[in-house]
C-alpha positions as CSV (number, residue, x, y, z in Angstrom):
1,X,81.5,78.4,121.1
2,X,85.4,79.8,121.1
3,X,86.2,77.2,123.4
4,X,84.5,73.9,120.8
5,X,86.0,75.6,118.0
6,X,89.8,76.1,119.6
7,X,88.8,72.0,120.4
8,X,88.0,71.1,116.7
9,X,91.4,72.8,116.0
10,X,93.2,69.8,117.3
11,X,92.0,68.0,113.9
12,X,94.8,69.9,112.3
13,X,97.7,67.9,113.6
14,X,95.7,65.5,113.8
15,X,94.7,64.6,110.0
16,X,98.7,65.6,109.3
17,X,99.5,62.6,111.4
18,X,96.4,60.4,109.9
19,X,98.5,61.4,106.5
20,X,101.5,59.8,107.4
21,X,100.5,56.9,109.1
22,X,98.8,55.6,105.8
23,X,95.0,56.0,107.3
24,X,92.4,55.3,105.2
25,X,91.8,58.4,103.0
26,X,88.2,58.9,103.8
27,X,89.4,59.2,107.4
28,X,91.8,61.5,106.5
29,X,88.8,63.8,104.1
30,X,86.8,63.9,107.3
31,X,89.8,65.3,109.5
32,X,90.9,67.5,107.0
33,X,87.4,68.7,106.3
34,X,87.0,69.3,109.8
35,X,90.1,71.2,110.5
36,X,89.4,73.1,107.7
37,X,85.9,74.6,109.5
38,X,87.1,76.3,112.4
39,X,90.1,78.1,110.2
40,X,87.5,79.5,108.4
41,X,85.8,80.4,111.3
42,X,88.9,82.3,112.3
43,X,89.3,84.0,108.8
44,X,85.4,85.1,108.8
45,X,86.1,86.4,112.8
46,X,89.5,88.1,111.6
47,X,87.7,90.1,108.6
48,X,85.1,90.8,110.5
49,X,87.3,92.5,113.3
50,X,89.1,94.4,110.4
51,X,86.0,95.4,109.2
52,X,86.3,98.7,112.2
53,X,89.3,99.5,110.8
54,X,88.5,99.7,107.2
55,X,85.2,100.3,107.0
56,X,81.9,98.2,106.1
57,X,82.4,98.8,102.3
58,X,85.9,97.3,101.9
59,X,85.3,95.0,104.9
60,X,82.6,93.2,103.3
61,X,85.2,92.6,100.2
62,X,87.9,91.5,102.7
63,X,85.1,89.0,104.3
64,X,84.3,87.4,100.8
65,X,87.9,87.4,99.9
66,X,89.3,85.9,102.5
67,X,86.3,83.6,103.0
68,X,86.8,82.9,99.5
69,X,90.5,82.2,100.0
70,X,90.1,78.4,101.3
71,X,88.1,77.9,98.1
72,X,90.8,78.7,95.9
73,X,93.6,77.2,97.7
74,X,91.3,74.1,97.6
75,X,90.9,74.5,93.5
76,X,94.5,75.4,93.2
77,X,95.5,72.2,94.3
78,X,92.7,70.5,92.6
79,X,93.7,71.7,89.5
80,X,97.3,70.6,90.0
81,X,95.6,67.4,90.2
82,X,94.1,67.2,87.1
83,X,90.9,67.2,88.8
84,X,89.4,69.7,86.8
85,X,85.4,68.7,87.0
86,X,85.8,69.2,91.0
87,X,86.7,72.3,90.5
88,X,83.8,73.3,88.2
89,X,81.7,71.4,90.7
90,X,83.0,73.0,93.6
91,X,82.9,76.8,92.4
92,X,79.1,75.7,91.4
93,X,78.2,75.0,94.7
94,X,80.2,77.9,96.1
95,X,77.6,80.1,94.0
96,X,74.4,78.0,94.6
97,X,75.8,77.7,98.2
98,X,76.2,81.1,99.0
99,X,73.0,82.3,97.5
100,X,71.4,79.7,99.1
101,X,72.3,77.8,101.9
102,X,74.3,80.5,103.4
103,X,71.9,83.7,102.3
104,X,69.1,81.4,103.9
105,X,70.7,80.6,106.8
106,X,71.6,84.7,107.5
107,X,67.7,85.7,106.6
108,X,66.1,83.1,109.1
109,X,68.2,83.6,111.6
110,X,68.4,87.5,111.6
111,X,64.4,87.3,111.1
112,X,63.6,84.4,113.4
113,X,62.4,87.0,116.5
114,X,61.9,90.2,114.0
115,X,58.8,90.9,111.5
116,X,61.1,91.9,108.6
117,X,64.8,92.9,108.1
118,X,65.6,95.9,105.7
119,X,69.0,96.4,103.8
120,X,69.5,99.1,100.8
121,X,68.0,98.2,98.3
122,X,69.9,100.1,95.6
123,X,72.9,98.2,96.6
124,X,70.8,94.9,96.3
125,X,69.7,95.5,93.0
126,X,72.9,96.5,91.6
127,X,74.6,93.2,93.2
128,X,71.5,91.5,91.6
129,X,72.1,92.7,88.4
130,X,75.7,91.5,88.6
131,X,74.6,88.4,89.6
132,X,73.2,88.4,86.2
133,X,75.9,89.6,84.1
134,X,78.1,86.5,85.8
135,X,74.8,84.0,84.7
136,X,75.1,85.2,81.6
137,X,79.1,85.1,81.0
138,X,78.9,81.5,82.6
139,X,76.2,80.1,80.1
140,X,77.7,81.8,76.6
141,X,80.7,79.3,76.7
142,X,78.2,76.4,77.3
143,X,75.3,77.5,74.6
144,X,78.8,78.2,72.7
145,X,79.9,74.5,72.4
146,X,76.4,73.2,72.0
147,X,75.7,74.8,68.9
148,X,79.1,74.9,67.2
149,X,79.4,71.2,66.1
150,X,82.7,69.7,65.5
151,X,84.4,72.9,67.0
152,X,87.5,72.1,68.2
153,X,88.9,72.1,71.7
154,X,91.7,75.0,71.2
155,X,88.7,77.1,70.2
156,X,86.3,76.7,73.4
157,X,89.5,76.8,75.2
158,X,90.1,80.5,73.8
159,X,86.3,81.4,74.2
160,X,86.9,80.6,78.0
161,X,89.9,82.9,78.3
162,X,88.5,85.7,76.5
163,X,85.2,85.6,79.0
164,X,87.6,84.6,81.7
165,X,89.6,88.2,80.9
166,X,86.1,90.2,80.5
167,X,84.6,88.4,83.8
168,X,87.5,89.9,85.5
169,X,87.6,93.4,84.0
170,X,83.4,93.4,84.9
171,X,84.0,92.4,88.7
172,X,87.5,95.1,88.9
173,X,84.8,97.9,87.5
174,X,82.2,96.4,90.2
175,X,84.8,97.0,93.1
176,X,85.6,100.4,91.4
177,X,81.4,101.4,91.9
178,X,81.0,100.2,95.2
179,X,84.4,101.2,96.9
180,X,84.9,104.6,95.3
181,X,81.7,106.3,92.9
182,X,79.1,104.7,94.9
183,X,80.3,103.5,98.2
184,X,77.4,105.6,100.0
185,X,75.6,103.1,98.6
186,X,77.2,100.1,100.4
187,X,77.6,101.9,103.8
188,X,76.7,98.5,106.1
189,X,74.8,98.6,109.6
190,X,78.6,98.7,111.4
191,X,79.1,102.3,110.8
192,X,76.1,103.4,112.5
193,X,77.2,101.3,115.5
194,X,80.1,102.7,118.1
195,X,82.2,99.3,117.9
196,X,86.4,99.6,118.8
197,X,86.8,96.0,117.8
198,X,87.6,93.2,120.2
199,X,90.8,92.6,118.4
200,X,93.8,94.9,117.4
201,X,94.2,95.5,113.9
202,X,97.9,93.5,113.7
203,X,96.3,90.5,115.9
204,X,93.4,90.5,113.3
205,X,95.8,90.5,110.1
206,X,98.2,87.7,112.1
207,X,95.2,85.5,112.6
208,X,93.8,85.9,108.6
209,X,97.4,85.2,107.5
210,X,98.4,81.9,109.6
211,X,94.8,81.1,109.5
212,X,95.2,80.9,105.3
213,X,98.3,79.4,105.6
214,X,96.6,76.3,108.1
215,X,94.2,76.4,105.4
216,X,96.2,75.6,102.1
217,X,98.0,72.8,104.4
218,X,94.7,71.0,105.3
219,X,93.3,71.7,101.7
220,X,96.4,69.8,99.7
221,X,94.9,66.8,102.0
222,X,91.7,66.9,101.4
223,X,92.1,67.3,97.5
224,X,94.5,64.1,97.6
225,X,91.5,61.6,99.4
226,X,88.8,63.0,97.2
227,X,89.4,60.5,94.6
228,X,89.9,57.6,96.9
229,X,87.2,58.9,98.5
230,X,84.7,58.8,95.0
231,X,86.0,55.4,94.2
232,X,85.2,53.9,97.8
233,X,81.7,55.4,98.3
234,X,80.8,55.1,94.7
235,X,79.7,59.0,94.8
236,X,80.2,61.0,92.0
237,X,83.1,64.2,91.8
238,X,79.6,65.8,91.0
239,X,78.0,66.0,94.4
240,X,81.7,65.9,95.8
241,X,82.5,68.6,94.5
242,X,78.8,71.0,94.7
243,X,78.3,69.7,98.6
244,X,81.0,68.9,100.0
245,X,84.0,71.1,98.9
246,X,81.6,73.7,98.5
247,X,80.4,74.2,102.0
248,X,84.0,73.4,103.4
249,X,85.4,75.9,101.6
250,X,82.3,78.2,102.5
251,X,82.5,77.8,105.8
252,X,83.9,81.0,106.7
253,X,81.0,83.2,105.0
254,X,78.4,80.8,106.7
255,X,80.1,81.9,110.2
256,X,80.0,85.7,109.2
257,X,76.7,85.7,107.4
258,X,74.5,84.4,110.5
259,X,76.5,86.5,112.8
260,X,76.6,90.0,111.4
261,X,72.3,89.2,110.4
262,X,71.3,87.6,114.3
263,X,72.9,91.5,114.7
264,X,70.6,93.0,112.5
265,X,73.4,93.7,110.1
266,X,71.6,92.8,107.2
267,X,73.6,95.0,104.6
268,X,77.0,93.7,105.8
269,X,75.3,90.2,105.8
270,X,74.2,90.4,102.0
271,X,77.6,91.5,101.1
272,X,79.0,88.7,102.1
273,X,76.7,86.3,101.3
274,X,75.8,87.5,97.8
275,X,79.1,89.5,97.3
276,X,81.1,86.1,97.7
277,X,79.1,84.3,95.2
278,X,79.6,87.6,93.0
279,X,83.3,87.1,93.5
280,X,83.4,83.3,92.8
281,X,81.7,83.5,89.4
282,X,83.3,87.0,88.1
283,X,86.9,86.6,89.9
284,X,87.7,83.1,91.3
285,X,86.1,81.7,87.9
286,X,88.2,83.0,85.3
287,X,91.4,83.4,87.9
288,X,91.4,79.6,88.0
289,X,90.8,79.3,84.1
290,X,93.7,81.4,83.7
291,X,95.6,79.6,86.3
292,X,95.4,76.7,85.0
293,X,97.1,77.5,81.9
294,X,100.0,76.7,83.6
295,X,98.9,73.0,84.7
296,X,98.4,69.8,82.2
297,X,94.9,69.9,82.0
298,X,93.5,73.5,81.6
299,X,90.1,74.2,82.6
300,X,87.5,75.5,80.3
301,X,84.6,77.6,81.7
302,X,81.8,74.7,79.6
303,X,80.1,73.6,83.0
304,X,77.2,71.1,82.5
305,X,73.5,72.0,81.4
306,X,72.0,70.8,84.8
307,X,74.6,73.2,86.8
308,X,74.2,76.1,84.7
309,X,70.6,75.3,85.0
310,X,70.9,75.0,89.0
311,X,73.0,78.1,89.0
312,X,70.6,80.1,86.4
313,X,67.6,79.0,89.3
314,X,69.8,80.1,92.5
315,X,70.2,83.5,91.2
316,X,66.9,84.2,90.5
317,X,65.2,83.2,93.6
318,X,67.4,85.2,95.0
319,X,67.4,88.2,93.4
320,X,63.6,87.8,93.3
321,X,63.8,87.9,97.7
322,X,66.5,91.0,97.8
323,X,65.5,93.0,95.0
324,X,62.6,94.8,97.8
325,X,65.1,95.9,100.4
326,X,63.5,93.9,102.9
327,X,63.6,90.4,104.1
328,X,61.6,88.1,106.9
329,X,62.3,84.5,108.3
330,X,60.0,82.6,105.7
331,X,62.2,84.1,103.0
332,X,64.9,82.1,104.0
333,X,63.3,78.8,104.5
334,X,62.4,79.1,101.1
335,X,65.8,79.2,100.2
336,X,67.1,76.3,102.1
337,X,64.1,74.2,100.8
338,X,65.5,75.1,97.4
339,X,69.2,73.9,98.1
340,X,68.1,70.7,99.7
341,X,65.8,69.8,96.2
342,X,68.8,70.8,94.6
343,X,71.6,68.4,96.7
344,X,69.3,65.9,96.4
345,X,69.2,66.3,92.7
346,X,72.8,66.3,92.7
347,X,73.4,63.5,94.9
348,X,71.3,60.8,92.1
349,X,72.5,62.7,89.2
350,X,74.9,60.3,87.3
């Protein structure tokens, strides 16, 4: 597998030249796109490797940072390009994605050949009930607009910096529980296994860095054929922005989700499967709504009914499978299931 991915890693010069020869941009979205995948492969391996030298607890953050990390640099540029509804659509499927595709993925493989999984279940019921809190700070702005009519744009666009400013305060005093008060509670399957680490600690931080840096490169492409891209194929920024960005950019957590739970590392797996989408909607979220401030178009956090819906859905079948502590292969398929009804649904919706 090191040897295909250190293959698919020729894409990188290889959509920079597509770039400058003109080619057509949804050529140059597929290179990109795949470039993008094994980088995030690297970032995911690189966390994980840090992971012995920090700790599970502030490894698992590192993992859904840094796996995180293409998403941003994605919507960073995105937002420079006034494309602010891929964005929105993009950190939508990032938390639909997570929570299902890639929490999915994780519990059938890790349960495939086993009867049941177990992870702590205090820690899954306290990520659950953020989960919650992020639901609920995502839908406010929303039910906000919808029942305020003839409220002016300056005034949803303070309503989204004032959640934006508490999201962030929330998720800070969620890192401040589970890496200080209450990091017994977090302590992952890797620090009850004797593991040195294949890589050295300055090799693992060389590989995150230049691996982020490949990223944003390969990311300012792939943002500038997106609308080429919409217009050619007649798909909507929409599904664009849900399927496609979205699982790009969550590439990295899809690599170090199935690996840690084929291990039977299911704490360290829901930490960064669930942790990432905590991240996205309490962190990345409002950092972008903030961010944006300083572009033309500023981004409000008002997604559309049918996302907030599809979001509202993800987190409860979810929370509804790890609230117990323990997980089996079935489980999962039940979550895949529901993110194929739901890219479906996305993928006709207008």
């Amino acid at each position: 597998m090191n040897k295909i991915f250190l293959g698919i890693l020729l894409f990188v010069p290889i959509a920079i030249g597509a770039k400058l020869l003109g080619v057509s941009p949804i050529v140059v979205f597929i290179l990109s796109a795949l470039a993008i995948v094994p980088l995030a492969k690297y970032i995911g391996e690189a966390t994980e490797e840090l992971t012995v030298y920090t700790g599970p607890a502030v490894g698992g953050l590192l993992n859904a940072t840094f796996g995180n990390a293409t998403e941003l640099i994605i919507a960073i540029f995105a937002l420079r390009a006034g494309l602010t509804e891929v964005v929105k659509a993009s950190l939508t499927g990032s938390i639909i994605g997570n929570l299902l595709l890639v929490l999915g993925m994780a519990i059938l493989a890790g349960g495939w050949k086993r009867e049941k999984q177990t992870f702590n279940i205090r820690g899954a019921k306290t990520s659950a009930s953020t989960l919650l809190l992020a639901v609920i700070a995502l839908v406010i702005p929303a039910v906000f607009l919808l029942t305020s009519p003839g409220i002016g744009h300056q005034t949803v666009e303070t309503v989204s910096i004032i959640v934006s400013v508490c999201m962030i305060v929330a998720y800070v005093a969620n890192l401040f529980f589970t890496l200080h008060t209450h990091k017994h509670w977090y302590s992952a399957d890797v620090a009850e296994e004797s593991h040195s680490g294949r890589w050295s600690k300055s090799r693992a931080i060389i590989t995150l860095l230049v691996a982020t840096i490949a990223v944003a490169f390969m990311s300012e492409l792939l943002v500038g054929s997106i609308e080429p891209l919409v217009a050619s194929l007649g798909w909507t920024e929409l599904f664009v922005g849900v399927i496609f960005v979205a699982i790009i950019g969550n590439a990295a957590e899809h690599a170090s989700a199935i690996t840690v739970a084929i291990k039977n590392k299911m704490d360290l797996s829901l930490q960064v499967a669930v942790g990432s989408s905590t991240q996205i909607a309490m962190f990345v979220a409002p950092l972008l709504v903030l961010i944006s401030l300083f572009f033309a178009k500023p981004m409000d956090l008002v997604f559309h009914t049918f996302e907030l819906v599809v979001i509202i859905f993800s987190v409860l079948i979810a929370n509804s499978i790890i609230e117990d502590g323990e997980s089996h292969w079935f489980e999962g398929v039940q979550l895949l299931i529901t993110y194929v009804i739901i890219a479906v649904a996305f993928f006709f919706h207008p």
